[in-house]
N, C-alpha and C positions, 0 to 999 in steps of 0.2 A: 591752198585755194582749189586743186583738182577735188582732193576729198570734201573739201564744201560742195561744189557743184556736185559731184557726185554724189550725198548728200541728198541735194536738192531734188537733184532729177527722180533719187528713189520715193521722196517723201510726195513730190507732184503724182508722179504712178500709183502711190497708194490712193490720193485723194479720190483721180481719176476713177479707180478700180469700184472705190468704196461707192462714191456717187453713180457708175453703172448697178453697182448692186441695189443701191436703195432704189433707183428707178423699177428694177424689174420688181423688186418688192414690194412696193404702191402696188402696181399693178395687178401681183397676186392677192395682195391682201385687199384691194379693192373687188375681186372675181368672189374672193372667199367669201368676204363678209356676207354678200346673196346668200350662199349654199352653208353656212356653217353649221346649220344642226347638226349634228349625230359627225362629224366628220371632222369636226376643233375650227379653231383660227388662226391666220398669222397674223404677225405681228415686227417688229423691231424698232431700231434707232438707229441714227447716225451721230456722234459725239465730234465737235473737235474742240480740244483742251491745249494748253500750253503745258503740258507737261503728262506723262501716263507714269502712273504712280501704282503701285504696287506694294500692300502693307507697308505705307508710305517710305519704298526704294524709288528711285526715277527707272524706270523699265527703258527711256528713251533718251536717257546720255542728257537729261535736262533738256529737252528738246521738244517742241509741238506735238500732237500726235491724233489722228484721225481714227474712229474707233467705230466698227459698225455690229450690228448685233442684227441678226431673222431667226422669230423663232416659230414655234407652233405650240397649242396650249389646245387641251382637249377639257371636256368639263368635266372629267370623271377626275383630275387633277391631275394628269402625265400633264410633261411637257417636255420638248428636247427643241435646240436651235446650235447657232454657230455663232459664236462671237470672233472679233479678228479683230488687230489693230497693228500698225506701224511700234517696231521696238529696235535697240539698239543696245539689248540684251540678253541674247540668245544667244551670243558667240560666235567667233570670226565666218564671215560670209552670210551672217542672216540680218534681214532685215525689217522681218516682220512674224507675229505668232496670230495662229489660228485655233482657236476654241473649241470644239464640238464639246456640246452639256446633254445630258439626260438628266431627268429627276422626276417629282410625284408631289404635288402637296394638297392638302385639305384641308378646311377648321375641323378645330377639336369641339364634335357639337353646336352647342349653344352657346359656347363658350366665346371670350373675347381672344381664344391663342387660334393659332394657324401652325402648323409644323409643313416644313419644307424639308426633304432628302434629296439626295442625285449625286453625280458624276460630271466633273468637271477635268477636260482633259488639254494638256497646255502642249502645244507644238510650236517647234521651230523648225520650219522647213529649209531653208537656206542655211540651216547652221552646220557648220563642217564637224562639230564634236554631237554627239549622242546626246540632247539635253532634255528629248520629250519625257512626260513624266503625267499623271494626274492624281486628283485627289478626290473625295468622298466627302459630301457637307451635310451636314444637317441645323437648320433653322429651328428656332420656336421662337415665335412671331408674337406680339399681344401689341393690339392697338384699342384704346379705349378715349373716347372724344377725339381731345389733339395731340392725346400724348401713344408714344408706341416704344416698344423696346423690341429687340432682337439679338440675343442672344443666338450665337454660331458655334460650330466647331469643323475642322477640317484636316483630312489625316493623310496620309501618303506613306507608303511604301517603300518612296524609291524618291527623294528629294529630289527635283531637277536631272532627275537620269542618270545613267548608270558611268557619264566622262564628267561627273561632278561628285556626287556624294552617294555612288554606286551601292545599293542595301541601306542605304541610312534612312531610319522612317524619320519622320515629321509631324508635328501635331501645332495646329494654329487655334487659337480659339481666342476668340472676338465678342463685344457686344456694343450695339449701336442704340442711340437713343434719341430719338425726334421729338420737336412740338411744335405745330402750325400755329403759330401766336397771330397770324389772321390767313384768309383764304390766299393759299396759294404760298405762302414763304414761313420756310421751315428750316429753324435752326436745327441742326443734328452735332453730335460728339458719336465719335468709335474711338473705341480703346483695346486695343487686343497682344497678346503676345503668341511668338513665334517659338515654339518648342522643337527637339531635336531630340534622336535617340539616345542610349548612353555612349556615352564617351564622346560625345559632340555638345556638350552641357555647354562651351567654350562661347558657341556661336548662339546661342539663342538672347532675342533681343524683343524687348518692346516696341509698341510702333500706337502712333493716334493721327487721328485727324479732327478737326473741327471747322464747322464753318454754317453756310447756308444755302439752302437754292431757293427758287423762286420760280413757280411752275402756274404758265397760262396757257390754255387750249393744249397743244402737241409740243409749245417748248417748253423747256427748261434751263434756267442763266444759273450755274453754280460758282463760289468761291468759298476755297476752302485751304485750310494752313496743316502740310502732312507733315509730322518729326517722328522722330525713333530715337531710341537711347539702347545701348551697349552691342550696336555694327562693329562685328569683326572686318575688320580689313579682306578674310579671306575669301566670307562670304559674299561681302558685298563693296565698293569704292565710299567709303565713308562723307564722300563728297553729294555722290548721290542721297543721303539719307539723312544729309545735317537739314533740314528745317527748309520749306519751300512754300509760299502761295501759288496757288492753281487755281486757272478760272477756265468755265467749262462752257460751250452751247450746246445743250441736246436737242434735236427733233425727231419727236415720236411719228410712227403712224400704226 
């Protein structure tokens, strides 16, 4: 019962946190929009889901989670922000990970592809073991009518840090595929596997998700069903990874 309320109390703190942040973020991003020429925009969301999923693992012990993202996007195609969200995997005494992203994207010409690159870097700040770690992505995008694919990859050095899988790279590669079968609701499938250097052949596993969202003005309603097949125990609590529905409300601004 104490560790539920305690629990509780951390998860209320994140809410709190997340919804001061989006307030001051309205705010800039309503100053910006005036001045945006030559100088980018901001932007983000506030997300909360019943569950935060991560190449469909539970990042949050099966548990709610509150998810905020501010970013900045310039037209030449930089863009860098901070994503954050409540977790309850990152290791004894942490209870939340922080994001900071860089990257660049632009269409290829005239063409229907877009490629996206950057810097995606994963922190646990409360966590008592060394687990910060990031990785390197690259996009290539193609949307044509309703239909769009994207095709990913994403590579790392150092898996979850150097008091988990210290030297061990990583390689994920992924591809997603949407169709707006009318305005606004858009069925999507990802399909992706999770790669490991050698000698850790043991632990790599596939992961998908499927589902829909449904997107009017600034929200978005998602539900979607995450599974994986061959979780190692070591990697990951195979409890976490067996098969879950997740429903999501975003609000953009």
């Amino acid at each position: 019962m104490e560790a539920y309320r305690r629990h509780r109390i951390i998860s209320l703190q994140t809410l709190f946190f997340f919804l001061s942040v989006l307030g001051v973020a309205c705010q800039v991003t309503a100053q910006e929009e005036e001045k945006s020429d030559g100088f980018g925009t901001f932007g983000g969301s506030l997300l909360i889901a019943s569950d935060y999923m991560f190449r469909s693992i539970s990042n949050s012990n099966l548990r709610p989670a509150v998810q905020g993202d501010f970013n900045w996007s310039h037209e030449s195609g930089l863009y860098a922000g901070l994503w954050a969200s409540n977790t309850d995997f990152g290791g004894v005494g942490n209870s939340m990970e922080i994001d900071p992203y860089v990257g660049f994207t632009r269409d290829i010409g005239e063409s229907d592809f877009n490629f996206d690159i950057g810097y995606w870097s994963y922190n646990y700040p409360g966590s008592k073991s060394s687990l910060d770690y990031g990785e390197v992505y690259t996009y290539l995008n193609y949307s044509k009518g309703k239909f769009s694919a994207s095709p990913s990859v994403w590579w790392t050095h150092n898996y979850f840090g150097k008091d988990f899988l210290d030297g061990v790279s990583a390689l994920a590669y992924e591809v997603t595929f949407g169709y707006e079968v009318c305005p606004g609701l858009t069925p999507s499938l990802r399909v992706g596997e999770q790669t490991f250097g050698s000698g850790y052949d043991n632990l790599e596993f596939t992961y998908w998700d499927i589902g829909v969202d449904y997107t009017i003005d600034d929200w978005n309603l998602g539900l979607r069903w995450y599974d994986t097949d061959g979780i190692d125990p070591f990697l990951a609590n195979p409890n976490l990874a067996d098969g879950e529905v997740v429903f999501g409300v975003t609000r953009s601004f």
